[in-house]
C-alpha positions in Angstrom: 13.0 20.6 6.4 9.2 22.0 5.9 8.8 23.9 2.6 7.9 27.5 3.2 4.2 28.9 3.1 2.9 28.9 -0.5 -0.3 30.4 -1.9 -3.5 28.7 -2.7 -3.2 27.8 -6.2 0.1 25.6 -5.5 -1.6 23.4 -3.0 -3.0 21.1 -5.7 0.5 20.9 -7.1 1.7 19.9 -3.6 -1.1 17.8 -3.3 0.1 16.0 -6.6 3.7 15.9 -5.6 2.7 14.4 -2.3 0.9 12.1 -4.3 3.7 10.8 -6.7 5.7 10.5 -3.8 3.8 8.7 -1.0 2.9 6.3 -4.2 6.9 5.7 -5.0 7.4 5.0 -1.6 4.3 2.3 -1.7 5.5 0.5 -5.0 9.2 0.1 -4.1 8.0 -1.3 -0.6 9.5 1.5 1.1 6.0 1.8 2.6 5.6 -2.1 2.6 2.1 -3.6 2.5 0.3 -3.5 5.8 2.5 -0.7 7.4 1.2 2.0 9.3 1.6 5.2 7.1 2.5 8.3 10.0 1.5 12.4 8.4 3.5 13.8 10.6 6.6 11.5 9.6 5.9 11.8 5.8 5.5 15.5 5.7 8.4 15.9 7.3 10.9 13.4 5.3 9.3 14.7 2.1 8.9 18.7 3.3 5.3 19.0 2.3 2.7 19.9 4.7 0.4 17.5 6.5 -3.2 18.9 4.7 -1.4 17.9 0.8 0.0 14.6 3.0 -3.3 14.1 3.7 -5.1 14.9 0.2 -2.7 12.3 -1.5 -3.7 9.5 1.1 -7.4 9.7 0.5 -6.7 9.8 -3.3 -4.8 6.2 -2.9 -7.4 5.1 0.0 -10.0 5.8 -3.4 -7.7 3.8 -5.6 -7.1 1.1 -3.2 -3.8 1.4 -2.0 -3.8 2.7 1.4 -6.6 1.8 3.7 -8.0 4.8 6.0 -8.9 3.2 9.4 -11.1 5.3 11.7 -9.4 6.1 15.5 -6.6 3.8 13.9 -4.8 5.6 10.8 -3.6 5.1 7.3 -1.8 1.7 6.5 -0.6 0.3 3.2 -3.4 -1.9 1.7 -2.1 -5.8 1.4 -1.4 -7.4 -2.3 -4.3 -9.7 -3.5 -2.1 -12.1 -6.1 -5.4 -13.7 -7.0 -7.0 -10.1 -7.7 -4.2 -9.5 -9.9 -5.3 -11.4 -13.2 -9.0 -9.9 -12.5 -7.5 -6.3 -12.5 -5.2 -7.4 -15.9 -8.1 -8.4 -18.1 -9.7 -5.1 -17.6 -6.8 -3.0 -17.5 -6.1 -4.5 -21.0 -9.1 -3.8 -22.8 -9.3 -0.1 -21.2 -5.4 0.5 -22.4 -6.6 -0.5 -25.6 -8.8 2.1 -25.8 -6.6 4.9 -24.7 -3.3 3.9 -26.9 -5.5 4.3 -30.1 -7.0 7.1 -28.8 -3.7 9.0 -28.2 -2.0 7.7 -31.2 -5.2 9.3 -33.3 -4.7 12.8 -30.9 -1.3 13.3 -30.1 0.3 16.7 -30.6 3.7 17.6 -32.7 4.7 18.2 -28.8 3.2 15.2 -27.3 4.4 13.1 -30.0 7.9 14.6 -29.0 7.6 13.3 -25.6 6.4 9.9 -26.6 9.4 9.4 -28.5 12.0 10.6 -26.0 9.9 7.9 -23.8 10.7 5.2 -26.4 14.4 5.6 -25.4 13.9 6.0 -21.8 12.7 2.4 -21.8 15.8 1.2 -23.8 17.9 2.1 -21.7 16.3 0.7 -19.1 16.2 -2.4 -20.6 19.9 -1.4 -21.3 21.3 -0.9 -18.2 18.6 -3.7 -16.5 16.8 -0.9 -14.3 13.6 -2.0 -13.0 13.4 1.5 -10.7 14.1 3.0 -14.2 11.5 1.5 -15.9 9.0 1.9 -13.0 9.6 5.8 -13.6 9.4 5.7 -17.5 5.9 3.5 -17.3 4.6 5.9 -14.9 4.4 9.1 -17.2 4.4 6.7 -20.1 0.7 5.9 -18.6 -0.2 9.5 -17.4 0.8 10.5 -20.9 -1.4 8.4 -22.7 -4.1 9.5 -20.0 -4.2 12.8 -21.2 -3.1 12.6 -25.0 -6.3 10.5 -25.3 -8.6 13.0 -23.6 -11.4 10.4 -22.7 -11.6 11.3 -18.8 -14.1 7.8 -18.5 -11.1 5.9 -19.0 -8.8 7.7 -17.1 -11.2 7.1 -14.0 -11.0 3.5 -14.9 -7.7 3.0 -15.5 -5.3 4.7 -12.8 -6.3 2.8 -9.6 -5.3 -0.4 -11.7 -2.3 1.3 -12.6 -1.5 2.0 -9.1 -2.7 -1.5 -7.9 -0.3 -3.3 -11.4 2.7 -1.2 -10.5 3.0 -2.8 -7.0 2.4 -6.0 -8.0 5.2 -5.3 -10.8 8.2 -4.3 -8.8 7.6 -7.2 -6.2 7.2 -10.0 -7.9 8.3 -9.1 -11.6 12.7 -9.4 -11.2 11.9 -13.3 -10.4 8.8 -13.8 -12.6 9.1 -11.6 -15.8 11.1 -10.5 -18.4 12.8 -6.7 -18.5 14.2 -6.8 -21.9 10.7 -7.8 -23.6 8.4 -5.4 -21.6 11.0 -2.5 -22.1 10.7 -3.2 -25.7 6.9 -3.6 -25.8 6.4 -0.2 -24.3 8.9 1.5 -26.3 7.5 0.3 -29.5 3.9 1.5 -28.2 5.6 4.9 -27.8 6.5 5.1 -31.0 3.2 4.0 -32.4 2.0 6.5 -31.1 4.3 9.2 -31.9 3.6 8.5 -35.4 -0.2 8.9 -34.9 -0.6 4.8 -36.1 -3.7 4.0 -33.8 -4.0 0.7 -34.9 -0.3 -0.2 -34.6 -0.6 1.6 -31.0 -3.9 -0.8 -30.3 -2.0 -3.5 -31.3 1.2 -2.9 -29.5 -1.2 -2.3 -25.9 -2.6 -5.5 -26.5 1.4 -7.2 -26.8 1.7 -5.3 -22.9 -1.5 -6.5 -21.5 -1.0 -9.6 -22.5 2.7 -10.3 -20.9 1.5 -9.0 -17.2 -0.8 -12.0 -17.4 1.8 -14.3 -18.0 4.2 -13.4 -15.0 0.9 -13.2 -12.8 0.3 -16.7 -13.3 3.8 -17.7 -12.7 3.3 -16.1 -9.4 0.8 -17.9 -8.3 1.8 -21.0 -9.5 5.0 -20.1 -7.2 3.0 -19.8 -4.5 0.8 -22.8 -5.0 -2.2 -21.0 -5.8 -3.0 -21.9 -9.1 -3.7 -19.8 -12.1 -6.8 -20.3 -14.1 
């Protein structure tokens, strides 16, 4: 069922939500890679209108996700395993950057958040839910987007993000391990809760290195090499 008519200054919220959504639907493979994404089926199955459908699908055709094919459509942008350790080395350094940042910046109320975070990913380590994990690292990440307030490195930082994520929830239940990366994040949360930038530098540099490591299982698995 459509949503009703809303006014102008909600149409970047639906644009967001439409956003969030459509890229849920590409990391858990509900969207799987090289399928052909359909407006008028997505606006109607998530009740948002085609223009905010259609906002969202340029902003992940920008971050690499979704490929925009003229006369032909939208489809789901392929996995590029090899790509993957490229995208890890930088996304390291740049999350770096940002956890010291928001560690050195976060608010009484941001801190708040971060810590309620920190449990979020124990219990998904508790109860072994990778869809709950998926959820806590994704405003884990936007958090420390905008507690760090460099907008340089936000650029930089969420089509990797986007690009990781997939990468994550396909290969990482044979290839990684929940337990570890549930506790690496949470204790990065509470770094940074307690405004300890270097312990939060630290702890970023514990998660970037670990994606690196299941990467290069995965392409061992596939015969691909590593190095």
């Amino acid at each position: 069922m459509s949503l009703p008519e809303v006014a102008d200054n909600d149409d970047e919220l639906q644009s967001r939500t439409a956003y969030r959504l459509i890229e849920e639907m590409i990391v858990t493979h509900e969207l799987p890679p090289g399928s052909r994404i359909s407006e008028v089926s997505l606006s109607s199955k998530l009740g948002i209108g085609r223009t905010p459908i259609r906002e969202a699908l340029q902003r992940l055709s920008f971050e690499g996700t979704v490929r925009i094919v003229p006369r032909s459509g939208a489809f789901v942008s392929e996995i590029d395993l090899v790509d993957q350790l490229a995208m890890i080395e930088v996304r390291k350094g740049i999350e770096r950057v940002l956890a010291g940042r928001a560690a050195r910046f976060a608010s009484d109320k941001e801190r708040a958040r971060f810590r309620q975070l920190a449990l979020m990913f124990e219990n998904a380590a508790a109860t072994h839910s990778g869809l709950a994990f998926v959820e806590a690292d994704r405003e884990f990440n936007s958090l420390i987007i905008a507690t760090a307030r460099n907008k340089y490195a936000a650029q930089a930082i969420s089509p990797i993000e986007v690009q990781t994520r997939r990468f994550w929830y396909l290969h990482f239940k044979q290839f990684g391990d929940l337990q570890r990366v549930c506790a690496l994040h949470a204790h990065v949360a509470r770094r940074i809760a307690e405004n300890d930038e270097a312990g939060a530098r630290g702890g970023s540099d514990q998660i970037g290195d670990h994606p690196g490591e299941y990467t290069r299982k995965t392409l061992m698995f596939f015969g691909m090499g590593g190095g």
